[in-house]
C-alpha positions in Angstrom: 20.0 -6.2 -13.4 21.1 -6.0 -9.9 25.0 -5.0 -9.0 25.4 -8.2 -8.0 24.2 -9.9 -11.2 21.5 -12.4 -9.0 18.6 -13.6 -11.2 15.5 -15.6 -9.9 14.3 -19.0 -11.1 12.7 -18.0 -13.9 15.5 -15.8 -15.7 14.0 -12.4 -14.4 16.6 -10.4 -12.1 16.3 -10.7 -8.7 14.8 -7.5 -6.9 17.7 -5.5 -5.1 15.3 -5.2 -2.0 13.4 -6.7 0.1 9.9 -6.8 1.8 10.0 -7.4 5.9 7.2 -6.9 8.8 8.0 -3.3 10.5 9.8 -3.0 13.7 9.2 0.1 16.1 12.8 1.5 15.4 11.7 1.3 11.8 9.1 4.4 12.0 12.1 6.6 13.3 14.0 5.6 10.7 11.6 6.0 7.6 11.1 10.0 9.0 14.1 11.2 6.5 12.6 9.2 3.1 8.9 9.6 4.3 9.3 13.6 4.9 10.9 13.6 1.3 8.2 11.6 -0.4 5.8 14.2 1.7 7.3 17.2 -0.2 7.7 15.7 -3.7 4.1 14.2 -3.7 2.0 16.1 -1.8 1.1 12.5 0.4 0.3 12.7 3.0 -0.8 16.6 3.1 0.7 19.5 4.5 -2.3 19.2 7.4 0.0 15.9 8.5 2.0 17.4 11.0 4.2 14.5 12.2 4.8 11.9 9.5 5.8 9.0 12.0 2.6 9.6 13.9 0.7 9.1 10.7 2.6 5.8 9.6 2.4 4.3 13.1 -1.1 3.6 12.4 -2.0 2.1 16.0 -5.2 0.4 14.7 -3.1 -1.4 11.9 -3.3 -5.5 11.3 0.3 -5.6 9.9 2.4 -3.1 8.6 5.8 -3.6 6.4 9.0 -2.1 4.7 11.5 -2.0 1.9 14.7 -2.1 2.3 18.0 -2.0 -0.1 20.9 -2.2 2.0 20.1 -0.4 5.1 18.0 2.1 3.6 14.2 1.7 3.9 12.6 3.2 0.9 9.1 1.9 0.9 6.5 1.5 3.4 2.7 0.0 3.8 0.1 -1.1 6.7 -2.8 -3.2 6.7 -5.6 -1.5 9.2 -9.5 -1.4 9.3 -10.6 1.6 8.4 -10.3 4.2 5.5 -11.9 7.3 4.8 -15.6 8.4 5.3 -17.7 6.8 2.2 -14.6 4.7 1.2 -15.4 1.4 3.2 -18.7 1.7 2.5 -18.1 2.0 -1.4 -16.3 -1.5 -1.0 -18.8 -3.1 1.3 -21.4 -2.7 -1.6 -19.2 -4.0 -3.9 -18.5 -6.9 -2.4 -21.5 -7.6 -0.7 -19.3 -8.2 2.8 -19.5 -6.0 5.9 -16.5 -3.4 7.1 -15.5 -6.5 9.4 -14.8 -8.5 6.4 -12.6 -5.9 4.9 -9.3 -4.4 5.2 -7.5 -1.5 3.8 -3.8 -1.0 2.5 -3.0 2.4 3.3 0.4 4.6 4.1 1.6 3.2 0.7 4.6 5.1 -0.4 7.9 4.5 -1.7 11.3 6.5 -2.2 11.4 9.1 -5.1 14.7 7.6 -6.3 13.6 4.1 -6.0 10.6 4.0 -8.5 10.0 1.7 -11.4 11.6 -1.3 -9.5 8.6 -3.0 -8.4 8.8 -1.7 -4.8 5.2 -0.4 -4.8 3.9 -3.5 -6.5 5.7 -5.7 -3.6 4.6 -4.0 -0.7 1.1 -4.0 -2.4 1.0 -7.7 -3.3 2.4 -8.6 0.4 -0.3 -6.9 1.9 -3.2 -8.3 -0.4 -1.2 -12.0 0.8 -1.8 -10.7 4.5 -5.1 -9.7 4.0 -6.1 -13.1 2.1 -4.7 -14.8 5.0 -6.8 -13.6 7.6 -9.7 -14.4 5.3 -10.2 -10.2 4.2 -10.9 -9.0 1.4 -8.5 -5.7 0.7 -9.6 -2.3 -0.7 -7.7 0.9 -0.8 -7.9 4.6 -1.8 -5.8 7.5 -3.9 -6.3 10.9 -4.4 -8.1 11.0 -7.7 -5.2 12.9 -9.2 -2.2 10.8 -8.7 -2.3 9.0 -12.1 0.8 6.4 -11.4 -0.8 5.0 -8.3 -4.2 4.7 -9.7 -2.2 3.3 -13.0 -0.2 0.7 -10.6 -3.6 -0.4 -8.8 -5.1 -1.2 -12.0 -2.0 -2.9 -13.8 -2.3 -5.3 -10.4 -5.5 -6.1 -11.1 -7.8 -3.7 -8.9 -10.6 -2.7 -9.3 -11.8 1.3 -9.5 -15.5 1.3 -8.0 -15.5 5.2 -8.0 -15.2 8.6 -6.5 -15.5 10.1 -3.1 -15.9 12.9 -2.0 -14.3 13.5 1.4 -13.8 16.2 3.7 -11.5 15.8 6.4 -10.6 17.3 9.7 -9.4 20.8 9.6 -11.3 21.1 6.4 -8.6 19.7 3.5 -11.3 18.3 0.9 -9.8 15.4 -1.6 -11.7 13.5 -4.1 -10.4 10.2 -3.8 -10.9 6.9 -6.1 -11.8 3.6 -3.9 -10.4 0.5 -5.5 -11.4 -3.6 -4.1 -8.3 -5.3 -4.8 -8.4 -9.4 -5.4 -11.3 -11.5 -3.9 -9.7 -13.6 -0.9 -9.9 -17.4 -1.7 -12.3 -19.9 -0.8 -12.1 -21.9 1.9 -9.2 -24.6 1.6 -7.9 -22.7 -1.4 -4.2 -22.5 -0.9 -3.1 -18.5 -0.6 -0.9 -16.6 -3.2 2.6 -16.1 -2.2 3.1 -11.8 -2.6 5.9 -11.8 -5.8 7.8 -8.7 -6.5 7.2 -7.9 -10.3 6.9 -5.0 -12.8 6.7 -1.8 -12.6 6.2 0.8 -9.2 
């Protein structure tokens, strides 16, 4: 239970962080944790020369941190592309075109900050964005990161399957695609993103 002993309405205790939109000072600030999370996990790789230049993400819909106190341990965008094969993997999927779609990417969260439910929030507040601008969400892992790929499926996504991709520079991943929760009809009302479980 939080320090402060605060519970929410239905008993459970009441995340120590919260979710909020990114502001530009924010990418500055992130460097520190980001750079960590860089040397602990491998993500992103060592051909990633400037961290903040690969969060900034100029292309992105939304992006968002978390923050406990004036730290900001967790971080996510919202953007329109993802790597070569990956879109197209979800496109087929879902029968929608790339313009349809949207991808959660630059998903990380602070070593010492795990198993709180950070990941799981950022993740479920960008699935909400995406839902409200009518997109249907999708994202990718390295095929080897087994608590990511474990988080995405406890949440409900779905693995469609491998790629195979070679990127710029020549660093080759195989990476697992995932189509995350089918945006609502119509008139539907949209899911509020919760903070809950694990990540």
């Amino acid at each position: 239970m939080p320090e402060d002993g605060l519970t929410s309405p239905n008993g459970a205790a009441a995340p120590d962080f919260i979710v909020r939109p990114r502001s530009a000072a924010d990418l500055e600030a992130c460097r520190p944790t980001a750079e960590l999370v860089q040397r602990v996990d491998g993500y992103p790789g060592a051909a990633v020369a400037d961290i903040v230049d690969f969060m900034s993400c100029p292309d992105a819909y939304a992006a968002w941190v978390a923050v406990a106190g004036p730290d900001i341990i967790g971080h996510a965008v919202l953007k329109p592309s993802a790597a070569p094969g990956v879109l197209e993997l979800a496109c087929q999927a879902s029968g929608r075109g790339a313009d349809a779609m949207a991808v959660v990417g630059r998903l990380w969260v602070a070593p010492d900050h795990r198993r709180r439910g950070v990941a799981r929030s950022l993740l479920a507040t960008a699935v909400a964005a995406a839902h409200e601008a009518g997109l249907w969400p999708l994202l990718d892992t390295v095929a080897t990161n087994a608590r990511s790929i474990a988080l995405y499926e406890s949440a409900g996504w779905v693995r469609l399957g491998t790629v195979d991709v070679t990127f710029s520079g020549g660093l080759r991943l195989l990476l697992v695609a995932f189509l995350g929760p089918m945006p609502p009809a119509a008139g539907e009302p949209v899911q509020e993103a919760a903070p809950g479980g694990d990540g």
